[in-house]
C-alpha positions as semicolon CSV with decimal commas, in nm:
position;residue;x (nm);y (nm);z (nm)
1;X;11,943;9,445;10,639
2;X;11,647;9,683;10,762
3;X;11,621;10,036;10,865
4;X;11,920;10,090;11,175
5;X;11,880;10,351;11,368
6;X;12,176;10,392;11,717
7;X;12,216;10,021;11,613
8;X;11,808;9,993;11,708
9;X;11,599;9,758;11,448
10;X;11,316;9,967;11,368
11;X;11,067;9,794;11,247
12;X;11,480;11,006;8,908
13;X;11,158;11,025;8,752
14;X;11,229;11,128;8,440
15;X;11,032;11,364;8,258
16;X;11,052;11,292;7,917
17;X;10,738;11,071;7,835
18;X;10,726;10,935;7,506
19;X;10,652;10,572;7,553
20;X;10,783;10,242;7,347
21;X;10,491;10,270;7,128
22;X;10,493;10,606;7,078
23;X;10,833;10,562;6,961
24;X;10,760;10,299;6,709
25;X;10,454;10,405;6,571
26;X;10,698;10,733;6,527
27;X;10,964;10,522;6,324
28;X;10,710;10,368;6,137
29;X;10,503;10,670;6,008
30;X;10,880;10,816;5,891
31;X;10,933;10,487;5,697
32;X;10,576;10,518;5,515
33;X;10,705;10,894;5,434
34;X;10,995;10,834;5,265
35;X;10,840;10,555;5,110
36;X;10,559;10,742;4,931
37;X;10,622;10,830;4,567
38;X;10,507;11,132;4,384
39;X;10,372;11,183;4,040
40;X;10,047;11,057;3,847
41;X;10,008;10,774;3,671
42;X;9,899;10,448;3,783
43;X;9,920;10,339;4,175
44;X;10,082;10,023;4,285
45;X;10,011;9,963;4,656
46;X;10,283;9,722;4,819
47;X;10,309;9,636;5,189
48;X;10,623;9,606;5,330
49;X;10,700;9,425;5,670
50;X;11,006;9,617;5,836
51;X;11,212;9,533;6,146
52;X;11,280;9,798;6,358
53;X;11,618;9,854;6,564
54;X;11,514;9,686;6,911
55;X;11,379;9,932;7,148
56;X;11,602;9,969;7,470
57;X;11,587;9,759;7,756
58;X;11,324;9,819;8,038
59;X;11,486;9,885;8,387
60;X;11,288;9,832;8,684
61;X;11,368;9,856;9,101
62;X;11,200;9,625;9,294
63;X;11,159;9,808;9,630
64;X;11,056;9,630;9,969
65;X;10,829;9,840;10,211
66;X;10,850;9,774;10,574
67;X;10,568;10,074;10,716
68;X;10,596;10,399;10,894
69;X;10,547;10,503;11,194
70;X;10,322;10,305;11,416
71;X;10,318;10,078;11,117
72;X;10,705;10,072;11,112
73;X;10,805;9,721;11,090
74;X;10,428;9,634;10,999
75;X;10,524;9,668;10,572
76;X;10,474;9,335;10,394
77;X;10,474;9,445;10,021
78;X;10,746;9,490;9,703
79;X;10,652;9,818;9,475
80;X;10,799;9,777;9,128
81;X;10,921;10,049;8,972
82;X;10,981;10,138;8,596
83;X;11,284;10,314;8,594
84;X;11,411;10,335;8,244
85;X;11,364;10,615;8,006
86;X;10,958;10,653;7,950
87;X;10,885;10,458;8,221
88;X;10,572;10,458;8,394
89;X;10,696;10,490;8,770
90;X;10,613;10,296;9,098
91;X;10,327;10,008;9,004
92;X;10,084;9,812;9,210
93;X;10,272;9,681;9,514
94;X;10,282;9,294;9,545
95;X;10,198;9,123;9,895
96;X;10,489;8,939;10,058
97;X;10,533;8,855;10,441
98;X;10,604;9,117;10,683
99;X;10,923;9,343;10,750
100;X;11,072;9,216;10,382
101;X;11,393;9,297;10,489
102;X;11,586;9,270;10,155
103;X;11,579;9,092;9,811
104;X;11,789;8,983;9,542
105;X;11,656;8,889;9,177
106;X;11,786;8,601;8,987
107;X;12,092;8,639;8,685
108;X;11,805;8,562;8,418
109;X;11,593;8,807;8,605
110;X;11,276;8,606;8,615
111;X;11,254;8,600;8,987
112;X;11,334;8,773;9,283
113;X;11,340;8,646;9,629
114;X;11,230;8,886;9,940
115;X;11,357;8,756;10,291
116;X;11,058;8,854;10,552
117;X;11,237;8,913;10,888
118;X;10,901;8,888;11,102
119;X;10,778;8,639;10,930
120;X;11,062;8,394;10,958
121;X;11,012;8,319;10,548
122;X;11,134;8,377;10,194
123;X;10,895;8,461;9,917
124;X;10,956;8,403;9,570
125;X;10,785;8,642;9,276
126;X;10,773;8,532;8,931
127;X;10,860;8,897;8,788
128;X;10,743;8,762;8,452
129;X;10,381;8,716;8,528
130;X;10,416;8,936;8,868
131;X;10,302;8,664;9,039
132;X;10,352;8,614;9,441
133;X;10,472;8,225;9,509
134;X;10,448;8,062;9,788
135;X;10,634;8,152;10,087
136;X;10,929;7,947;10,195
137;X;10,972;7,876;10,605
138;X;11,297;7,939;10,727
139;X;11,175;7,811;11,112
140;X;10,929;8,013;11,363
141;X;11,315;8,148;11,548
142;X;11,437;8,231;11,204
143;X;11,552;8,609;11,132
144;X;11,579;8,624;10,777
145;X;11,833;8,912;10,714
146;X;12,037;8,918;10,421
147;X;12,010;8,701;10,057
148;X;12,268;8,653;9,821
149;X;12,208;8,438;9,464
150;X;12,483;8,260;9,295
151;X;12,564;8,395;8,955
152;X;12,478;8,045;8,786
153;X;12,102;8,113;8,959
154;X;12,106;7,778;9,115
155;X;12,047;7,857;9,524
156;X;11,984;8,142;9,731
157;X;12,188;8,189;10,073
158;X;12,027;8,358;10,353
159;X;12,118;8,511;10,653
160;X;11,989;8,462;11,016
161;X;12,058;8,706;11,220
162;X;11,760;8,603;11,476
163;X;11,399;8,735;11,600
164;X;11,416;8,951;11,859
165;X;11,536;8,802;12,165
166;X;11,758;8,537;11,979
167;X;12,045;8,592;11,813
168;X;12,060;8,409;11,488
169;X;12,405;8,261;11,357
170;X;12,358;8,056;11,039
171;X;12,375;8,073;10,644
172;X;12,057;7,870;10,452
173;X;12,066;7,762;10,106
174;X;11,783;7,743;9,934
175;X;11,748;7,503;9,622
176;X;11,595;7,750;9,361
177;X;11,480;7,457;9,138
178;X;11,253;7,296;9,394
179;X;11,248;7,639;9,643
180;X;11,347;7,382;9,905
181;X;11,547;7,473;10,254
182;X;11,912;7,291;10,291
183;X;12,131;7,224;10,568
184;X;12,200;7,574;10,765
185;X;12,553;7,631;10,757
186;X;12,685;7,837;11,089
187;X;12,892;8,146;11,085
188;X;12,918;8,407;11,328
189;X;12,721;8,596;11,572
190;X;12,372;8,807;11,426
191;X;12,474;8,795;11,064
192;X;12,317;9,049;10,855
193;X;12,523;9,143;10,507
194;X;12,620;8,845;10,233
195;X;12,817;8,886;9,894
196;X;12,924;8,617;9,620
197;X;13,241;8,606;9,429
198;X;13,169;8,659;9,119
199;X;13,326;8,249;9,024
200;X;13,032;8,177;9,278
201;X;13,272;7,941;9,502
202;X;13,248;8,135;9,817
203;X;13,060;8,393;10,040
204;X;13,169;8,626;10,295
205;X;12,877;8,747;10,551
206;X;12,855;8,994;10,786
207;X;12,861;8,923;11,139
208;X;12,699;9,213;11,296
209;X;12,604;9,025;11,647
210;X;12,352;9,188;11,889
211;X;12,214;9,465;11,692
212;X;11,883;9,446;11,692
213;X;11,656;9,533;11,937
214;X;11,562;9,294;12,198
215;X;11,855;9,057;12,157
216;X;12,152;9,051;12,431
217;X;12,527;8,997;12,327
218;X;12,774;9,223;12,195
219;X;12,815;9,354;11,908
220;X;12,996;9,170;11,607
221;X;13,298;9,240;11,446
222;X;13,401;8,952;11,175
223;X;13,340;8,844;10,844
224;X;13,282;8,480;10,802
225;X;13,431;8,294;10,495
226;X;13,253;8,019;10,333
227;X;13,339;7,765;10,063
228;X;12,982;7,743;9,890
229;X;13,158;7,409;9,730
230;X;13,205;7,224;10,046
231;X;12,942;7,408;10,258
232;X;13,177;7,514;10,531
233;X;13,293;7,808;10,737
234;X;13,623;7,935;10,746
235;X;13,825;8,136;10,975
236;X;13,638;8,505;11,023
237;X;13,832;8,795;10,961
238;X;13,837;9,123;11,254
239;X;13,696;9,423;11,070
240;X;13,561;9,697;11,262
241;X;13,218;9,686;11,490
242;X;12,860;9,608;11,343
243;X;12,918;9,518;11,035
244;X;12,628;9,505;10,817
245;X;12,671;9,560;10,427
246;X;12,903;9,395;10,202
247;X;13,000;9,415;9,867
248;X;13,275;9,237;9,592
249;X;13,471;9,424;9,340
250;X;13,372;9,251;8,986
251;X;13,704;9,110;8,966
252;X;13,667;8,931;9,288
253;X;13,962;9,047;9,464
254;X;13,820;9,256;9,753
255;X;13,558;9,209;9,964
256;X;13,415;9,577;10,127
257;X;13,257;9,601;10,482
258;X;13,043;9,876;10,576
259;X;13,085;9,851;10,944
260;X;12,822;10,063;11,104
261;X;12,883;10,144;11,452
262;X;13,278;10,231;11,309
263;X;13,183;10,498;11,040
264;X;13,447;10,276;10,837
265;X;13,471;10,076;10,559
266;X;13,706;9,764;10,600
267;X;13,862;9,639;10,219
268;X;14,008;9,300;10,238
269;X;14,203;9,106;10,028
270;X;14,018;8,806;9,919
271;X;14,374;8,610;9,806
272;X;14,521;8,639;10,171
273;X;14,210;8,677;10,377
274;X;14,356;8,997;10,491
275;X;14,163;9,293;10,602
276;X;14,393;9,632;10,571
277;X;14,261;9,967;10,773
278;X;13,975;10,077;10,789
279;X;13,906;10,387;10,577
280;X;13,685;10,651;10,739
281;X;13,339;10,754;10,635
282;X;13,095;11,068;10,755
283;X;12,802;10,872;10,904
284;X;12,712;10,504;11,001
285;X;12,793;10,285;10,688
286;X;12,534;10,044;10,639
287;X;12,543;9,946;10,326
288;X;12,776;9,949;10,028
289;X;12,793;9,869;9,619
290;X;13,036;9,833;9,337
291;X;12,980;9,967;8,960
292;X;13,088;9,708;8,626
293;X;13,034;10,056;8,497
294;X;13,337;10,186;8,800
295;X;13,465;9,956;8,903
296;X;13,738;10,134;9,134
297;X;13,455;10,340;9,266
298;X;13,258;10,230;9,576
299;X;12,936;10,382;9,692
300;X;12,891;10,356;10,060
301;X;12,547;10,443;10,215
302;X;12,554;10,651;10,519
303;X;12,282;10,607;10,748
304;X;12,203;10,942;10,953
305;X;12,448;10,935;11,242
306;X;12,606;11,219;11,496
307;X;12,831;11,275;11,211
308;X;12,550;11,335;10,922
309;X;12,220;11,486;11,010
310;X;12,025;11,347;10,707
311;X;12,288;11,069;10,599
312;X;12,467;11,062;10,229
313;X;12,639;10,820;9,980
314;X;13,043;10,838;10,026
315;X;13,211;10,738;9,693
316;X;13,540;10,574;9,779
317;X;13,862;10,566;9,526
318;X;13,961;10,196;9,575
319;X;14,277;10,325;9,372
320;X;14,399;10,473;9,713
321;X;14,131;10,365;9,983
322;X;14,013;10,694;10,023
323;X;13,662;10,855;10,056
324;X;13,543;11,099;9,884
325;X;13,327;11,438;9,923
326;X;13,003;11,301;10,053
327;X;12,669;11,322;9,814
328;X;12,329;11,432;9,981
329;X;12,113;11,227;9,849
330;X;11,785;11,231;10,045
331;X;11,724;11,206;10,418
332;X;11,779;10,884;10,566
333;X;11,970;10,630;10,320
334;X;11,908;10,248;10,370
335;X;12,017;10,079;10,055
336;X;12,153;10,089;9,735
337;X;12,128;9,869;9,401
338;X;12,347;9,949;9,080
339;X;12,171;9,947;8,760
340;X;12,251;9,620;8,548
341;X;12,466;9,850;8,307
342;X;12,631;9,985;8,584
343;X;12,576;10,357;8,455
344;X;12,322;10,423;8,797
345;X;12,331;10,348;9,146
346;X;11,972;10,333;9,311
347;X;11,964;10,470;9,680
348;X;11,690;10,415;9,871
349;X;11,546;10,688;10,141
350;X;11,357;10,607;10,373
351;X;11,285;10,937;10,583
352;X;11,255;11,085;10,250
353;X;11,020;10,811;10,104
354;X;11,221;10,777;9,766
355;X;11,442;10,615;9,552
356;X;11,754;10,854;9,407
357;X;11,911;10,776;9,100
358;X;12,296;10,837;9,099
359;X;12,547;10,870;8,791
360;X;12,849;10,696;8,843
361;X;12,997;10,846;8,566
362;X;12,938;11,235;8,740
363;X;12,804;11,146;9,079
364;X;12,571;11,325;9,070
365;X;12,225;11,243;9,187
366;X;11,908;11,278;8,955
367;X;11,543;11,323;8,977
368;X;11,403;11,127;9,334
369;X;11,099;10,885;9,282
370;X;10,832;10,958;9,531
371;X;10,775;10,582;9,717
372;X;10,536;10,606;10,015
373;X;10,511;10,330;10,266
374;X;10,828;10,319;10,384
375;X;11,078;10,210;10,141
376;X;11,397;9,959;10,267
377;X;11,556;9,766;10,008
378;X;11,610;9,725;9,653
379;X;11,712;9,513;9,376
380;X;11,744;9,636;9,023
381;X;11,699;9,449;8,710
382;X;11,627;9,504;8,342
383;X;11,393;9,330;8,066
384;X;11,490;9,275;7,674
385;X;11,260;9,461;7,450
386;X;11,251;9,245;7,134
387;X;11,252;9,406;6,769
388;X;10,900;9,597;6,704
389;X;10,821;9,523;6,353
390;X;10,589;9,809;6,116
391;X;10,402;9,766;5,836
392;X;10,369;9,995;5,608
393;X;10,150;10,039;5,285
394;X;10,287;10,239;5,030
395;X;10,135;10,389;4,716
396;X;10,389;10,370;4,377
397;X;10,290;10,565;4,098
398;X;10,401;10,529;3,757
399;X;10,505;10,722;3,481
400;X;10,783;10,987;3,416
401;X;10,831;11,059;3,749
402;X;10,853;10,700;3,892
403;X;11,189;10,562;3,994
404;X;11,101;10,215;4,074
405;X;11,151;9,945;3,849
406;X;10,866;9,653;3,820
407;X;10,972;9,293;3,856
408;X;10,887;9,058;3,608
């Protein structure tokens, strides 16, 4: 959704160290320890082939850059990021087209797809081989805005919201087997923010209108419903004004709206269509995520605003739609990704060039990862680390003091 600032477009490392192989060259001297005998007599050398408990999984954010200052809206790159325990940090950032304005990585987690807003295109990365594929043209007017991916990791939905000058106001699917454009499907003024039910049958966007610089209109206040089945638009619900970010409780039963230019979060019922009142925030909302891990928790981002000099992250109890004491976090929040576990929400920001781990379990906010270049958005995904296996050679001594017993 980009960097907002007075509704303006402008363009935890952890300390501990000891690496995966560290670890299992660990476990495996301990096995060839205990396995050594003791005594004289004569030595029987057997190798053993052991397999060791699988190592943890390896987390990593996938952060887009869009510049800095006279480079601000200049950024065409994605930074990966190790972010699980031992992890090696930020990596070498990957090329993609310029102001990547968000991203959203596949269910398998072998891709992720970065929508460029300047240059009216989606690229795909092959985050197995951290390869850069070809980009995918979404039209020289094209605003590319928000992406969504179905939980079945068929297609990829995009936003327009518009280049400057032009206000955008259609939904594109993308065929992820062929990386192919469909039929645009229109929805409402500038639309920025998209979310999937978790069944995958519809999406709800956010139609934030004239917010970025250079367009003329007003400013949006709906949420457009639409059967991803069927490929059409419903009736749009009223929320409050600019909406921008929008998440769905992992049940599926309410949609959340971070409305930016209301400092409110609108909930609505996804049964009825129904939005109910608007629950107050300190700052401009702008973006918003759910926890598996909390899942009557949400974690608005709060962009800096009159009402919050540096911005924070507002957990709200969806229990009783109400917000909570306010977590600094870093100056400037843009974005936020939960971990796949659901344990850690990821806030990116940007004035602050880092990404802030948060514990959903404490909220509290951990070590900050130093990202220079202008940081924006962020997916978050993890990698299976399969069983390590050790050999070890052991020496068995026989005689008096020898416990083993000789086949054959």
């Amino acid at each position: 959704m980009g960097l907002y600032v007075s509704i303006t477009r402008q363009l935890c490392r952890l300390t501990v160290r000891l690496t995966r192989q560290l670890l299992g060259a660990a476990t495996a001297a301990l096995l060839a320890i205990v396995a050594a005998g003791c005594s004289s007599a004569t030595t029987t050398t057997t190798t053993t082939t052991t397999t060791l408990p699988p190592l943890p999984p390896e987390v990593y954010a996938y952060v887009t850059m869009v510049g800095t200052g006279a480079n601000l809206g200049l950024g065409h790159s994605v930074v990966p990021v190790e972010v699980s325990l031992g992890g090696n940090g930020p990596g070498a950032a990957l090329g993609v087209g310029i102001y990547p304005d968000a991203i959203a990585i596949t269910p398998d987690g072998g891709h992720a797809y970065v929508t460029n807003y300047t240059s009216n295109s989606v690229t795909p990365i092959d985050l197995v081989t951290g390869k850069v594929l070809p980009s995918i043209s979404l039209g020289s007017t094209a605003g590319p805005a928000g992406i969504a991916i179905t939980p079945d990791g068929a297609t990829a939905y995009v936003t327009d919201a518009g280049a400057a000058g032009t206000l955008g106001d259609t939904l594109t699917p993308i065929d992820l087997a062929t990386d192919k454009t469909m039929p645009p499907i229109t929805v409402g003024p500038g639309p920025q923010g998209i979310a999937i039910t978790p069944d995958g049958r519809r999406a709800y966007i956010a139609d934030a209108g004239a917010i970025v610089q250079g367009q003329t209109g007003a400013f949006g206040s709906t949420v457009t419903p639409v059967d991803l089945t069927t490929g059409k638009a419903s009736t749009p619900i009223t929320v409050g004004n600019a909406p921008t970010g929008i998440a769905i409780t992992p049940d599926g039963s309410t949609a959340l709206v971070a409305n930016l230019n209301s400092g409110s979060v609108s909930p609505i019922n996804l049964t009825n269509g129904v939005a109910g009142a608007p629950i107050p925030v300190q700052g401009a909302p702008i973006a918003i995520a759910v926890s598996s891990a909390q899942p009557t928790v949400a974690y608005v981002v709060d962009t800096i605003s009159k009402q919050s000099a540096t911005g924070n992250v507002t957990p709200i109890d969806l229990t009783s739609d109400s917000a909570g004491t306010p977590i600094i976090v870093g100056r400037n929040p843009q974005a936020i990704a939960m971990s796949p576990d659901g344990k850690t929400a990821w806030i990116v920001c940007y004035d602050s060039q880092t990404i802030v781990p948060l514990s959903t379990r404490t909220n509290r906010p951990g070590t900050a990862i130093r990202i220079p270049g202008g940081p924006s958005a962020i997916a978050v995904t993890q990698r299976s680390s399969s069983s390590p296996t050790a050999t070890t050679t052991t020496s068995v001594k026989g005689g008096s003091g020898s416990k083993k017993k000789r086949k054959g």
